[in-house]
NUNU-374657 format. One record per residue (C-alpha): residue in one letter; x, y, z. Coordinates in steps of 0.02 Angstrom, whole numbers. Example, Ala and Ser with C-alpha at 12.3 -4.5 7.8 and 13.67 -1.06 7.14 Angstrom:
2
<node><r>A</r><east>615</east><north>-225</north><up>390</up></node>
<node><r>S</r><east>684</east><north>-53</north><up>357</up></node>
This chain:
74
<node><r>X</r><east>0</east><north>0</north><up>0</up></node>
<node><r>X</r><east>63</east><north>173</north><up>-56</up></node>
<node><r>X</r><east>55</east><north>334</north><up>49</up></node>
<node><r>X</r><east>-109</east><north>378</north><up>-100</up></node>
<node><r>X</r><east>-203</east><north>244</north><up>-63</up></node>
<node><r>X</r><east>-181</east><north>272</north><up>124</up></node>
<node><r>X</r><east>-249</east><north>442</north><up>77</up></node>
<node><r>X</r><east>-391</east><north>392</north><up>4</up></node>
<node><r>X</r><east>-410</east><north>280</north><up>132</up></node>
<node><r>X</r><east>-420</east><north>424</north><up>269</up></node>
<node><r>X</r><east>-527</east><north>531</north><up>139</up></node>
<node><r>X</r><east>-680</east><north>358</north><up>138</up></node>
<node><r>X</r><east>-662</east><north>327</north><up>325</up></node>
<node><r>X</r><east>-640</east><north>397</north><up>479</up></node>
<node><r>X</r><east>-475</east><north>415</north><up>570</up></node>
<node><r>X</r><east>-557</east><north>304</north><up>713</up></node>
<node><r>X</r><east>-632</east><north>162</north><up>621</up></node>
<node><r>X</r><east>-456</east><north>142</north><up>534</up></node>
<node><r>X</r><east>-374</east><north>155</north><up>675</up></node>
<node><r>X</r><east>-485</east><north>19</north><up>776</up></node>
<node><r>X</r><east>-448</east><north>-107</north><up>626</up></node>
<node><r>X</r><east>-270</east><north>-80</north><up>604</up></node>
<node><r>X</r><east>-251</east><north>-104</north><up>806</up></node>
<node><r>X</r><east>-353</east><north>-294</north><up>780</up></node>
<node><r>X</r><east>-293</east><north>-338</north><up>622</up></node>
<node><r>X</r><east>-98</east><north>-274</north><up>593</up></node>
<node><r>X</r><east>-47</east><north>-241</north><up>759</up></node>
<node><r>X</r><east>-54</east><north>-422</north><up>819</up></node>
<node><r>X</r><east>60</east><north>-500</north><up>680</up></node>
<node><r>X</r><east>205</east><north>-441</north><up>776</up></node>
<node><r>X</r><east>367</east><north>-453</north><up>679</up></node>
<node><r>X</r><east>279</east><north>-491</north><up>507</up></node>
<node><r>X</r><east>234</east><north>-285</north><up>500</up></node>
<node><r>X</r><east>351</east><north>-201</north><up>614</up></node>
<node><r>X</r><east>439</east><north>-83</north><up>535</up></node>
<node><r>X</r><east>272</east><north>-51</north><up>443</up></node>
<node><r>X</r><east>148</east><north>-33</north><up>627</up></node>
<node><r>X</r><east>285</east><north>86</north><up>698</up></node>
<node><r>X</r><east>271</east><north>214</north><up>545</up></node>
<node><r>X</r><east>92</east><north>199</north><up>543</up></node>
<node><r>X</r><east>73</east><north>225</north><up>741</up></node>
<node><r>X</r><east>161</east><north>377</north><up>747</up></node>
<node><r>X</r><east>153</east><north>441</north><up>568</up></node>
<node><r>X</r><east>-45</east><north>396</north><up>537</up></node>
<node><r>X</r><east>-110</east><north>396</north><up>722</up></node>
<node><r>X</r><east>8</east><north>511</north><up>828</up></node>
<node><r>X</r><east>70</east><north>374</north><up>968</up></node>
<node><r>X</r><east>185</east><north>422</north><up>1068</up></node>
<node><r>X</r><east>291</east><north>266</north><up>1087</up></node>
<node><r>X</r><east>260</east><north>181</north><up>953</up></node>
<node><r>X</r><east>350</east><north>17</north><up>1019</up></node>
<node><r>X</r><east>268</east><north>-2</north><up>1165</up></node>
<node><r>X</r><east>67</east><north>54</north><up>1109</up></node>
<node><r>X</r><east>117</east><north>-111</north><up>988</up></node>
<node><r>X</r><east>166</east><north>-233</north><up>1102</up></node>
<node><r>X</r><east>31</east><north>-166</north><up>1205</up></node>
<node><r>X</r><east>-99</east><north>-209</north><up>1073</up></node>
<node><r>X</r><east>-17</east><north>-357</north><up>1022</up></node>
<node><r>X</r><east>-31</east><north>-429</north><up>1206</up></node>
<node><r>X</r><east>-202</east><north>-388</north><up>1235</up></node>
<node><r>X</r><east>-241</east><north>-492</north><up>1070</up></node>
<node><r>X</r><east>-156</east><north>-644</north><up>1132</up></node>
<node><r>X</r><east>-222</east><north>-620</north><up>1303</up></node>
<node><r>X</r><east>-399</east><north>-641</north><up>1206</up></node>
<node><r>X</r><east>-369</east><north>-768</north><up>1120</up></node>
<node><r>X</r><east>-313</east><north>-861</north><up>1257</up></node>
<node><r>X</r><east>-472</east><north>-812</north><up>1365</up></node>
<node><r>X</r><east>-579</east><north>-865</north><up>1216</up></node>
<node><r>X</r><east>-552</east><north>-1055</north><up>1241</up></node>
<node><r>X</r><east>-561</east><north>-1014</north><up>1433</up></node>
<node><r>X</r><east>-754</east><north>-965</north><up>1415</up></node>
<node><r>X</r><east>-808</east><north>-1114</north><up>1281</up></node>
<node><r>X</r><east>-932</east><north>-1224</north><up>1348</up></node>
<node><r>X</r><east>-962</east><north>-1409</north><up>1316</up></node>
């Protein structure tokens, strides 16, 4: 993805709702889009530590994950 499609992107949706997806979907792959989820967290959404907010994210998805198979019921 190009810095115009990103545009375009920001011009269809709203800063939030991109945000929101980018946190479940990109942030969680860890290592696979690193490079690419620190640019976007401080260039795109203004986060301060960029690093951190990630692993942040990144943790809270595993930590529901793991919860998920916690709360099936057989």
């Amino acid at each position: 993805m190009d810095w115009d499609d990103i545009k375009i992107l920001f011009e269809i949706y709203p800063k939030k709702q991109i945000k929101k997806v980018w946190k479940e979907k990109l942030c969680p792959l860890g290592q696979y889009f690193g490079r690419m989820n620190i640019l976007y967290a401080s260039v795109l959404f203004d986060v301060k530590n960029p690093d951190r907010y990630i692993r942040v994210q990144r943790n809270k998805h595993i930590r529901n994950i793991t919860n998920a198979d916690k709360r099936v019921v057989y």
